[in-house]
C-alpha positions in Angstrom: 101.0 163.1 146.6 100.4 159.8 144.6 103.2 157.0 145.9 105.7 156.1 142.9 105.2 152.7 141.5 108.1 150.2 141.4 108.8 147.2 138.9 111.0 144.5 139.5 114.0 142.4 137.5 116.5 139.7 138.6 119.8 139.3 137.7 121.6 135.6 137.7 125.1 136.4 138.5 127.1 132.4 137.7 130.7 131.9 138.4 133.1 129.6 136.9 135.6 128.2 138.5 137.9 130.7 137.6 135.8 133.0 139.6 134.9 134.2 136.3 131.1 135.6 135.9 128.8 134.9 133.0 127.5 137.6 130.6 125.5 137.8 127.6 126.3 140.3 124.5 122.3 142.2 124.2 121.3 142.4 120.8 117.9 143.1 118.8 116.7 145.3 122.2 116.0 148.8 122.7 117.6 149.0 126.0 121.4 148.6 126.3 122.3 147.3 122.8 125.6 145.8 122.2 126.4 146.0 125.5 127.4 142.7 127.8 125.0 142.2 130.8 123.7 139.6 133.0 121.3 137.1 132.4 118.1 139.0 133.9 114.6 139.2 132.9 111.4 141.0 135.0 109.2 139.4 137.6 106.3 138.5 136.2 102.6 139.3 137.4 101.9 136.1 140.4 105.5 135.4 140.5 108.4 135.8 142.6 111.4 136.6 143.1 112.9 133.1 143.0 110.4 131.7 140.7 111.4 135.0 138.2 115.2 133.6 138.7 114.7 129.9 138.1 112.5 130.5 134.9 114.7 133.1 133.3 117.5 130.3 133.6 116.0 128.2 131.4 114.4 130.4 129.1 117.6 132.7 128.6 120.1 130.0 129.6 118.5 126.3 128.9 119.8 125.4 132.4 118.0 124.3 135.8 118.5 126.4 139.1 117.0 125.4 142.2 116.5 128.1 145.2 118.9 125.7 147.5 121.6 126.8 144.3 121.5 130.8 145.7 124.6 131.4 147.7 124.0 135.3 147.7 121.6 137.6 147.4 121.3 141.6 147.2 119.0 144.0 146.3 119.3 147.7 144.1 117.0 150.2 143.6 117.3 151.6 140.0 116.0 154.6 139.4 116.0 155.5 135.7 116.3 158.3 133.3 112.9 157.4 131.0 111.5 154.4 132.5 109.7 153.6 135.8 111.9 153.2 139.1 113.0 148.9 139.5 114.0 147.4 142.5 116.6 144.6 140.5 117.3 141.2 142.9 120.7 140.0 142.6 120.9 135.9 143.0 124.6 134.2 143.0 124.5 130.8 141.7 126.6 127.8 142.7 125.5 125.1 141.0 122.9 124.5 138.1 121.7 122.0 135.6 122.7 121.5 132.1 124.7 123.0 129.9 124.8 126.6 129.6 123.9 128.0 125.9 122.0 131.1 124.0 118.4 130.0 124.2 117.7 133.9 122.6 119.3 134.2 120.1 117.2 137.3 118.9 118.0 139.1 122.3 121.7 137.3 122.6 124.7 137.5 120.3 127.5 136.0 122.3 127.9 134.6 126.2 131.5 136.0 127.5 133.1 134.9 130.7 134.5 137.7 132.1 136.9 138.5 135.8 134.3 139.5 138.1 137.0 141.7 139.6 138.0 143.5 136.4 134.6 143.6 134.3 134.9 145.2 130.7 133.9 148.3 129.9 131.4 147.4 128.1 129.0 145.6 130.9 125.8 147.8 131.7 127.3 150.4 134.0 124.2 150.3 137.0 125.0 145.8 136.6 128.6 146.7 137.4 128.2 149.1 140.1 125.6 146.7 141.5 128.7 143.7 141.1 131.4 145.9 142.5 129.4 147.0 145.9 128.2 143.8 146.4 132.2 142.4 146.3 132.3 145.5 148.4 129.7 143.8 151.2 127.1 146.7 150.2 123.6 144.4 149.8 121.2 147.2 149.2 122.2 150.4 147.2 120.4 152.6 145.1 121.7 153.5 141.8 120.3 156.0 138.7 120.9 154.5 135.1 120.6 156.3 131.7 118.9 153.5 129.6 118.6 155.7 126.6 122.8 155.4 126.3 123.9 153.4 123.3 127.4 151.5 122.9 129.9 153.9 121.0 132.6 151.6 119.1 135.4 153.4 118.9 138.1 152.0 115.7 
């Protein structure tokens, strides 16, 4: 039996003071359009984990993170309905550098500050699960997401 291959994505989750958590509005993607999500981005081929974290900051963000920023870390494995298996790192940030703005703006339509305790509906349901269980002290979890579902506005 050939072993299944995994790739790998991290997932910034930044508080405010309101204990409010940071998302971005997807746009111009394939995968999850419309819907809000954390910043995240894959782990590129030589990097790792933390080096993954600290350039998708600035590249999605235009902020500076430093590993001693982490406060929390967990891990999910994501299997997926059309795409290869992922194991997704989770990094809480305390602090950072600069001022937080769309640095995308083809991938990113709007940032939202949202209660981390009440996320909308319409954040990425395997990011929310992931959220909610880790506010639940779960820190490894293994999850299945449908990344061919689309956002349905409903008027």
């Amino acid at each position: 039996m050939e072993k299944e291959k995994f790739l790998s994505s991290i997932y910034l989750i930044i508080r405010n003071d309101k204990q409010q958590v940071l998302l971005q509005r997807r746009q111009g993607t394939k995968l999850w359009p419309g819907f809000l999500a954390l910043p995240a981005g894959h782990i590129d081929e030589g990097e790792n984990a933390y080096e993954a974290a600290i350039r998708e900051a600035k590249e999605e963000l235009g902020i500076t993170i430093k590993i001693e920023d982490i406060i929390d870390t967990f891990v999910v494995n994501r299997k997926n309905k059309s795409l290869p298996s992922y194991y997704d790192v989770y990094f809480e940030i305390s602090s950072y550098l600069g001022n937080i703005s769309i640095m995308e703006k083809d991938k990113c339509s709007e940032l939202v500050w949202a209660d981390i305790d009440n996320l909308p509906d319409d954040v990425i349901d395997f990011e929310k699960e992931a959220i909610n269980n880790n506010l639940n002290g779960i820190k490894f979890s293994v999850t299945y997401a449908d990344n061919e579902k689309k956002l349905v506005k409903h008027i």
